[in-house]
Steps between C-alpha positions, in 0.01 A plus 500: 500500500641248777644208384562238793790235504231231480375627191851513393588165625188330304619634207124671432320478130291772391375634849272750432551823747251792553711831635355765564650843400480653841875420593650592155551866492361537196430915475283652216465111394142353494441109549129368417384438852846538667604122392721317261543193456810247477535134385858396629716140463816470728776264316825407672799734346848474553562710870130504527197515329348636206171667492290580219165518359252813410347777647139673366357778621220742364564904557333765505679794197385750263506527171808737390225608176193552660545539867246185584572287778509124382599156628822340321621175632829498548767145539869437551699163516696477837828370518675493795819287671516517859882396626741593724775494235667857501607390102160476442389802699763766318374359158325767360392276205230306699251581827650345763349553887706448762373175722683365787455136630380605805235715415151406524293656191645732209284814447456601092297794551756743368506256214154491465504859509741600229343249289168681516682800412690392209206382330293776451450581156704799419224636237109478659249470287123382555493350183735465157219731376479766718467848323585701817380867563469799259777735560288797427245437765609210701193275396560108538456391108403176603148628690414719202680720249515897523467781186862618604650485119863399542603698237473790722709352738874718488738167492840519755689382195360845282831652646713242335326499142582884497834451558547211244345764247736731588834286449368363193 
């Protein structure tokens, strides 16, 4: 995402900007038709300008229960100062890009990028309900149930109820 010194310089409100995911070297990471979408203001900042708005996006994951593929719309706020201030730049307290005075447009898409990133969900699930697959045969419980009986099922934590018994 390009932003130009005239968009800077007219101090923009709530552009709306379509990128697509082409340029963002996003491996093993599915976007909904390769776009996202960003609504950005520009403000005037001391050394430069400030930045911020939201970015949505809708990707493609899979459940971590069930193994489906499903849709989950992701968002993130962005905040970002853009200054030639090397204070500002070494604080490690607040994103800061670098921006000269004589440059013509300030590129975010590494921004962009790591923003995508940090907001997928770190648990997937397809729904709050989701029963996930039988671990006897592997069938999804949310299609239909099996006649595995889970009482048949030898548990990892067996090992550690035997030795329990035996310090007790």
């Amino acid at each position: 995402m390009k932003l130009y010194r005239s968009d800077l310089e007219q101090l923009i409100s709530n552009q709306l900007f379509e990128i697509s995911t082409d340029d963002l070297d996003l491996i093993e990471f599915k976007v909904e038709a390769n776009k996202l979408f960003c609504t950005v203001s520009v403000e005037t900042a001391a050394n430069g300008y400030r930045i911020h708005g939201n970015m949505n996006a809708k990707i493609v994951t899979t459940c971590d229960l069930c193994l489906t593929k499903f849709n989950e719309k992701i968002s993130s706020n962005i905040n970002v100062i853009l200054s030639n201030n090397k204070d500002l730049i070494n604080d490690k307290n607040i994103d800061v890009v670098e921006f000269s005075g004589s440059e013509d447009f300030v590129d975010l898409t590494f921004v962009i990028r790591d923003l995508i990133l940090l907001a997928e969900p770190f648990q997937k699930t397809c729904n709050k309900d989701c029963k996930g697959l039988c671990l006897i045969c592997g069938n999804n419980m949310n299609i239909s149930n099996c006649n595995c009986v889970g009482s048949n099922l030898n548990s990892h934590w067996d090992a550690l109820k035997d030795f329990k018994e035996k310090i007790d």
